[in-house]
C-alpha atoms as one frame of an Amber mdcrd trajectory, in Angstrom:
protein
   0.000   0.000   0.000   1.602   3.218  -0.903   0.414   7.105  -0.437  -1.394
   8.268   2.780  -5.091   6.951   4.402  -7.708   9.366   5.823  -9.991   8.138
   8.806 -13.514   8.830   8.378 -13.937   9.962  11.616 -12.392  11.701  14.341
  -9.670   9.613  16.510 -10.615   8.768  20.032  -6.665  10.174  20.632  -7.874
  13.504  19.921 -10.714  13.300  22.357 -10.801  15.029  25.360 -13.324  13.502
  27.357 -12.272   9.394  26.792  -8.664  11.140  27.837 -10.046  11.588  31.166
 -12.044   8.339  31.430  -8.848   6.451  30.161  -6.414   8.220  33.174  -8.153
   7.125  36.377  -6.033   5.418  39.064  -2.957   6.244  36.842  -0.240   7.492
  38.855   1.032  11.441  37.837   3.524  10.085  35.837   1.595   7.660  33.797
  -1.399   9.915  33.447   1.420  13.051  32.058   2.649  10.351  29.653  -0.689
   9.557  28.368  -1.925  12.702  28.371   1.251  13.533  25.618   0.463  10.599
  23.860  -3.047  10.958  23.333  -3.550  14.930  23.268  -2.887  15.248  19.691
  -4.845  16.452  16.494  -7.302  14.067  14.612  -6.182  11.290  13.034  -3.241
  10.722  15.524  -4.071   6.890  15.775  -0.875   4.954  16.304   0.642   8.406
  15.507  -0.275   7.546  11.768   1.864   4.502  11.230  -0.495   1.545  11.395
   1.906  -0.770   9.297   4.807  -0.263  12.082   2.834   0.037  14.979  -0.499
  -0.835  17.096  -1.677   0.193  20.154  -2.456  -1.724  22.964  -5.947  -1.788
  24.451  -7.853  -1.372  20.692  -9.285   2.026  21.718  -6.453   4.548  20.954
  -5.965   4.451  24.637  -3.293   3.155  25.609   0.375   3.079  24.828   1.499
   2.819  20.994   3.746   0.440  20.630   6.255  -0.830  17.890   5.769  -4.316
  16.524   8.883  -5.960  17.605   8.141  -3.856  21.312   4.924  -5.668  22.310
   5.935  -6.652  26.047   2.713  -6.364  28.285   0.627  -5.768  25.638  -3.312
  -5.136  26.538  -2.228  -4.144  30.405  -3.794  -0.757  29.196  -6.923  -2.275
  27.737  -7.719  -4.434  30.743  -6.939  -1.649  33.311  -9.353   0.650  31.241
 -12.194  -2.570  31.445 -12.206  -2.986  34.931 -13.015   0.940  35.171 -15.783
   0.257  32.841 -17.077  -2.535  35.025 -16.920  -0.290  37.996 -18.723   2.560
  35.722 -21.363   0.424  35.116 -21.843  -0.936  38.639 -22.736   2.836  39.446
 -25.324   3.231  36.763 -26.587   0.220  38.537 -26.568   1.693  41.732 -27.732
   5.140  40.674 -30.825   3.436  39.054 -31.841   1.946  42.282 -31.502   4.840
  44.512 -34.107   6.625  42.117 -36.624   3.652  42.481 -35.764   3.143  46.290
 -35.809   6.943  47.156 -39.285   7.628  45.800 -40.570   4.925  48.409 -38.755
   6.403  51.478 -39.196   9.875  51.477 -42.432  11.230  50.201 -40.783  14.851
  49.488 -37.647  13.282  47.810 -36.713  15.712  45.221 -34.056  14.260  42.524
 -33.039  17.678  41.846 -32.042  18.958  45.196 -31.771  15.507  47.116 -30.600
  13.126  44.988 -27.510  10.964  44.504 -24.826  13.956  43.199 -26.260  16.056
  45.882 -23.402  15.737  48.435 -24.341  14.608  52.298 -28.029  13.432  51.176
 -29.676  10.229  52.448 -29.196   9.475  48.308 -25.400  10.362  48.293 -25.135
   7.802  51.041 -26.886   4.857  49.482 -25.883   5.640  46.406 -22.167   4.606
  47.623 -23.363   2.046  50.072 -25.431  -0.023  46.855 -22.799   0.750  44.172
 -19.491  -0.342  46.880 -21.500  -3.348  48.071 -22.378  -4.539  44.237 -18.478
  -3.889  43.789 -17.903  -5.772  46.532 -19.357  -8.913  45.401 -18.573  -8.837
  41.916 -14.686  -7.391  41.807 -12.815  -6.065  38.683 -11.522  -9.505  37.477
  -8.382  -7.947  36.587  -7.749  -6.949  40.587  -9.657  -8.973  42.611 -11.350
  -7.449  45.619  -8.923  -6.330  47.970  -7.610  -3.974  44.882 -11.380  -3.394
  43.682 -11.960  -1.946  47.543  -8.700   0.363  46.914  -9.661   1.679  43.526
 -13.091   2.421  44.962 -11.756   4.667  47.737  -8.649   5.987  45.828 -11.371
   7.534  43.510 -12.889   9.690  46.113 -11.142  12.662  45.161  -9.489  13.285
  49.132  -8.593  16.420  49.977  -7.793  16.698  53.631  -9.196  15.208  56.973
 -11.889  17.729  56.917 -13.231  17.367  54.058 -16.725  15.686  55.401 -18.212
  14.790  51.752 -15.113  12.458  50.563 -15.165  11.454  54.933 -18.442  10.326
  53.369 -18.044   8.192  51.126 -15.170   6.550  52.624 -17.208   5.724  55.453
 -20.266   4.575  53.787 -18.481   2.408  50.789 -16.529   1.002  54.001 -19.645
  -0.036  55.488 -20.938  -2.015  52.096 -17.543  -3.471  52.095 -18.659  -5.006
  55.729 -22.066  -6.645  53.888 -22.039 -10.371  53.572 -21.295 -11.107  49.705
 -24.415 -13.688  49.603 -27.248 -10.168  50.761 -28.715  -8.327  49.027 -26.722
  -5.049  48.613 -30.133  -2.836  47.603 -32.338  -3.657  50.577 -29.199  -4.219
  53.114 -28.336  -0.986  52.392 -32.036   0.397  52.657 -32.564  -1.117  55.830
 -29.159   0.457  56.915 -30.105   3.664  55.758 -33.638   3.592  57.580 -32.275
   2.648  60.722 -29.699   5.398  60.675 -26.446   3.123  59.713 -25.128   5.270
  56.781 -23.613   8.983  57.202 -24.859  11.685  55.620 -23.920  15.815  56.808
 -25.420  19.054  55.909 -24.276  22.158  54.812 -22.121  23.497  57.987 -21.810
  20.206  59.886 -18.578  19.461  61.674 -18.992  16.253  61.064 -20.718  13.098
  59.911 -23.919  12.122  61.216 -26.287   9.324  61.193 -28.698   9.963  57.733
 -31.962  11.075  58.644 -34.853  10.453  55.824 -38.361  12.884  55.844 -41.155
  12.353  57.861 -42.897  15.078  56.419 -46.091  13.372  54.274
C-alpha cells in the first residue's frame, strides 16, 4: 500500500473527554505520559503509522507500541475494562436509589436531594449499593482487595476535613462489611432507615447518622 489513508472519523486520541475516562487510578507520571500521547490532532491513531505500529488496548488508549516492542501488551486495555465494570456498577446503583428513594421519602426531590447532591440520604446509598455490588462482583483484573482500593482511591481526598469524601469513605466502608451472599439494595435500605449510613449538611462538623423525611 503506498500514499497516505484518511480516517472517516475523528480519533478517540484527539478526544478530550475518553482522555479523562482512560487516566483514572494512573499514577502522575503515567497519566502526564498519556496525556502527551493521546492529546494530539485528529487522526493521531498509532501516531499515523499503522503498518509499524499498534496500540495496545484497541481504543487509541493506551500506549502505541512498535511491533517488535509488544511486552505487556493489553495491560492498558484491561486496566481501562475494569473501570468500565466499575462505571457500570454505578449506573446500577444510581438506578436503584431513584426507584428506592421515591418509596422512602415522600418529598424526595431528585433535583435537590438526589444521589450527586453531596451529604443526602441518596449520596449515602448511592455509595453504600454501588461499593457493596463492587464488593461482590470485583474487577476480574484486581480482585477485591484492589477493587476496595480503587473504589476509595477515587474519592477525590482532599484533607481530613473534608466531610463529603469522609463520606463516602465511610459509607463504601460499610458495604464493604455486607455479607457477599445479601442483598446489597435492601441491606443498604434497611441500613439507611435505621440510621447506619452517614450523611452531613451544609455546615456540619462532622458526619452524622442519615436522617430520611417524615414530612407526608
Amino acid at each position: 500500500m503506498s500514499g497516505h489513508s484518511a480516517w472517516p472519523s475523528r480519533d478517540p486520541l484527539g478526544d478530550y473527554a475518553i482522555f479523562k475516562n482512560s487516566i483514572r487510578g494512573l499514577d502522575k507520571e503515567q497519566a502526564k505520559q498519556l496525556k502527551v500521547e493521546t492529546l494530539m490532532p485528529p487522526y493521531g491513531f498509532v501516531r499515523n503509522d499503522s503498518i509499524g505500529k499498534f496500540d495496545t488496548d484497541g481504543r487509541g488508549l493506551g500506549p502505541v507500541v512498535g511491533i517488535a516492542g509488544g511486552i505487556g501488551l493489553g495491560v492498558a486495555g484491561v486496566y481501562g475494562a475494569c473501570w468500565l465494570h466499575l462505571d457500570h456498577i454505578q449506573d446500577q446503583a444510581n438506578a436503584a436509589v431513584g426507584a428506592e428513594m421515591r418509596k422512602l421519602d415522600p418529598n424526595y426531590d431528585p433535583i435537590s436531594d438526589g444521589p450527586k447532591i453531596e451529604g443526602t440520604p441518596a449520596d449515602a446509598l448511592r455509595h453504600c449499593i454501588g461499593a457493596c455490588l463492587a464488593n461482590q462482583k470485583p474487577c476480574f483484573c484486581f480482585g477485591r482487595n484492589k477493587t476496595q482500593a480503587l473504589i476509595q482511591g477515587r474519592e477525590d481526598y482532599t484533607g481530613p476535613t473534608d466531610l463529603a469524601h469522609d463520606m463516602d469513605r465511610a459509607n463504601n466502608t460499610i458495604a464493604f462489611g455486607i455479607p457477599l451472599n445479601s442483598d446489597c439494595v435492601k441491606t443498604c435500605v434497611d441500613a439507611l432507615k435505621n440510621g447506619g449510613l452517614n450523611c452531613f449538611t451544609v455546615g456540619d462538623q462532622n458526619l452524622s447518622p442519615c436522617k430520611l423525611s417524615k414530612n407526608p
